[in-house]
N, C-alpha and C positions, 0 to 999 in steps of 0.2 A: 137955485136959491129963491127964485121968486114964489115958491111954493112952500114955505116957511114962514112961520110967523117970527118975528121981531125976539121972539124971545127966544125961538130954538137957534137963530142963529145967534145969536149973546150964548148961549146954552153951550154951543157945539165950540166956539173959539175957547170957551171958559176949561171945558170939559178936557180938552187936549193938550191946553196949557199949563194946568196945572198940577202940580207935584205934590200930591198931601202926603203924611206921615202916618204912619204905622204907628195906632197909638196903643200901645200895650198895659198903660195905667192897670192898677188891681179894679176888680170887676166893683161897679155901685151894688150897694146892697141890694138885698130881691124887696120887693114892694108884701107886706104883710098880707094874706089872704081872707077873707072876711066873707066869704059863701063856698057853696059848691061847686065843683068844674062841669061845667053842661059840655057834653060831652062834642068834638067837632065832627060834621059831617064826613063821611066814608067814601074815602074814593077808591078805584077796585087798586087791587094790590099789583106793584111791578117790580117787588123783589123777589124771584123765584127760588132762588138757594144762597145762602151765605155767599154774598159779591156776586152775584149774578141777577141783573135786570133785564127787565124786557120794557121796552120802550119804542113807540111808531110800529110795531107789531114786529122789532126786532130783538132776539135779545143777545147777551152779549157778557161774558166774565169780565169781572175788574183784573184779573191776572191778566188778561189776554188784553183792556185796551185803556189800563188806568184808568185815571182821571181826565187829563188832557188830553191834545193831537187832532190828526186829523182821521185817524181811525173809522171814527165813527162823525154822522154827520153833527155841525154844530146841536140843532134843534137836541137830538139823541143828547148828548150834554150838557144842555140846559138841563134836560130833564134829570138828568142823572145827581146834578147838584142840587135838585128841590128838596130832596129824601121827602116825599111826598107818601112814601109807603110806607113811613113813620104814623102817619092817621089815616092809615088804609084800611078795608076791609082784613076781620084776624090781624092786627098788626100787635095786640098783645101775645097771641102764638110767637111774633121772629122778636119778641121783645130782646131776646141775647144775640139775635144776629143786628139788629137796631147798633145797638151799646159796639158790638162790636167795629160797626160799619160809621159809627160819627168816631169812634177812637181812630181808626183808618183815615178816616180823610183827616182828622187835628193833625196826624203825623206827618202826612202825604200831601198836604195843601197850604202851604206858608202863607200867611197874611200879605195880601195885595198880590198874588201871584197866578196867572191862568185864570179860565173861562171861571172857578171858583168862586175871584171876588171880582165877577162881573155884578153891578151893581141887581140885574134883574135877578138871577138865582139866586144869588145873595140874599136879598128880600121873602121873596118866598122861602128859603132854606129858615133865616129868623124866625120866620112867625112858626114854623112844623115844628123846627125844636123847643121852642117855648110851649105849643102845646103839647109834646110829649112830656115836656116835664110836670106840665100842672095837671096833666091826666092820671101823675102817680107811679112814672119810671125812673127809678135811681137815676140820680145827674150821675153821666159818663164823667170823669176826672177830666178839670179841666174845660169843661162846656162851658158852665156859667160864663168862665172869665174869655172864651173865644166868643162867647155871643157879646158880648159889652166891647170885643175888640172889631167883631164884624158891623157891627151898628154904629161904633163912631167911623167905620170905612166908608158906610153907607152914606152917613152924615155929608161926605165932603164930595160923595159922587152919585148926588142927587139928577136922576136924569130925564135933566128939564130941556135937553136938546131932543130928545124924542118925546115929551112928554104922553099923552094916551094911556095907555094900559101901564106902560114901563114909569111913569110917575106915579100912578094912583096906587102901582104894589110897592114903591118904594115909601111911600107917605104912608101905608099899613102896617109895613115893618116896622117903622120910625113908632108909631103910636103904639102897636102891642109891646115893643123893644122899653119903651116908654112906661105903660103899664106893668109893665113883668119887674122893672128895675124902678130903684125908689133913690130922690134925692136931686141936689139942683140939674146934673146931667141927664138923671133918666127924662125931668118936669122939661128941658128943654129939648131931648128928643120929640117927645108927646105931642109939643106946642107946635113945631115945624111943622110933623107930619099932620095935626090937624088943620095947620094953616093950610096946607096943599089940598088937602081932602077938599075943604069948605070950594075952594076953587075949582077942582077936576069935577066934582060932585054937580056943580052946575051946569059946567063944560057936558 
C-alpha cells in the first residue's frame, strides 16, 4: 500500500464497495452536427472474417471463444471489446460484418456483466462506436440507447484506483459520450471527464 497515492487507495475501498445500478433510462438526444466529420486515424485492421479476430498475433473465432472466460488471455479480451476495427484500415469494406458484430455483442453482453463493462474496454469501445457513427454508418438498432446506457456505467466506475492511462481513457469517453449526446446528462458527462483530463494532462 505504501506505493499508492492517497487517492488510489480511497479509489480501490470505493471501487469494490460499491453497488451501482444499471441505468437503462431512454438514450439523451444526439448533440446537433454543425461541420464535417475529419476523418479518425487508421489502425491496421484485426477482424479477419465475420467473428473472427486476430489480436497479440493470435487469432481466434467468437463461435469457438465468445466473449468471456478464460480461453483466451485477459489482454486478447480487452482487445476484443475495443471493436477497434471499426476505424481500422478498409473498415468501410466489413461495414455489414461491423453492424453485424455490435448486434452480437448487445445480445451477448448484458449491462454490468463480464470483462465487457470493464470500465477500460468500456471506454475505449464508446469513443469507436461513436466514431463509426458520425463517420456515416447506419446506427445498428439499439446502439444509441446501449451507448448512453454504457456511459452512465462508466460514470460510476470511474477508475481512479488505478488512475494513469486507465483514467485518462475513461475521462475521453466521458467527454466524446458528452459531445455525441446533448442535454443536462450528456453537459455533465463532458464536465467530469474534462475535470479529470485538466488533471491527468498535467500529471
Amino acid at each position: 500500500l505504501r506505493h499508492l497515492k492517497p487517492a488510489q487507495f480511497i479509489g480501490r475501498v470505493r471501487f469494490r464497495l460499491a453497488r451501482p445500478r444499471v441505468d437503462v433510462r431512454p438514450a439523451p438526444p444526439l448533440r446537433e452536427r454543425d461541420g464535417a466529420w475529419c476523418e479518425a486515424a487508421r489502425r491496421r485492421a484485426s477482424l479477419e472474417a465475420p467473428g473472427t479476430f486476430r489480436f497479440l498475433n493470435e487469432s481466434h473465432a467468437l463461435s469457438d471463444v465468445g466473449w468471456d472466460g478464460d480461453q483466451v488471455a485477459k489482454l486478447w479480451r480487452y482487445n476484443q471489446h475495443y471493436f477497434d476495427d471499426l476505424c481500422a484500415v478498409g473498415a468501410a469494406e466489413r461495414a455489414a460484418w461491423h453492424r453485424a458484430l455490435i448486434a452480437r455483442w448487445m445480445r451477448e453482453c448484458p449491462p454490468a456483466v463480464g470483462t465487457a463493462w470493464e470500465p477500460y474496454p468500456m471506454s475505449l469501445r464508446i469513443v469507436n462506436w461513436i466514431k463509426w457513427i458520425l463517420a456515416g454508418n447506419e446506427r445498428v438498432s439499439g446502439m444509441v440507447e446501449s451507448l448512453a446506457v454504457q456511459a452512465r456505467w462508466l460514470e460510476q466506475r470511474l477508475e481512479r484506483h488505478l488512475m494513469g492511462n486507465h483514467l485518462f481513457i475513461n475521462a475521453k469517453a466521458l467527454v466524446i459520450a458528452g459531445c455525441f449526446f446533448d442535454g443536462p446528462e450528456a453537459a455533465r458527462w463532458r464536465a467530469t471527464g474534462l475535470a479529470i483530463l485538466r488533471e491527468e494532462i498535467f500529471e
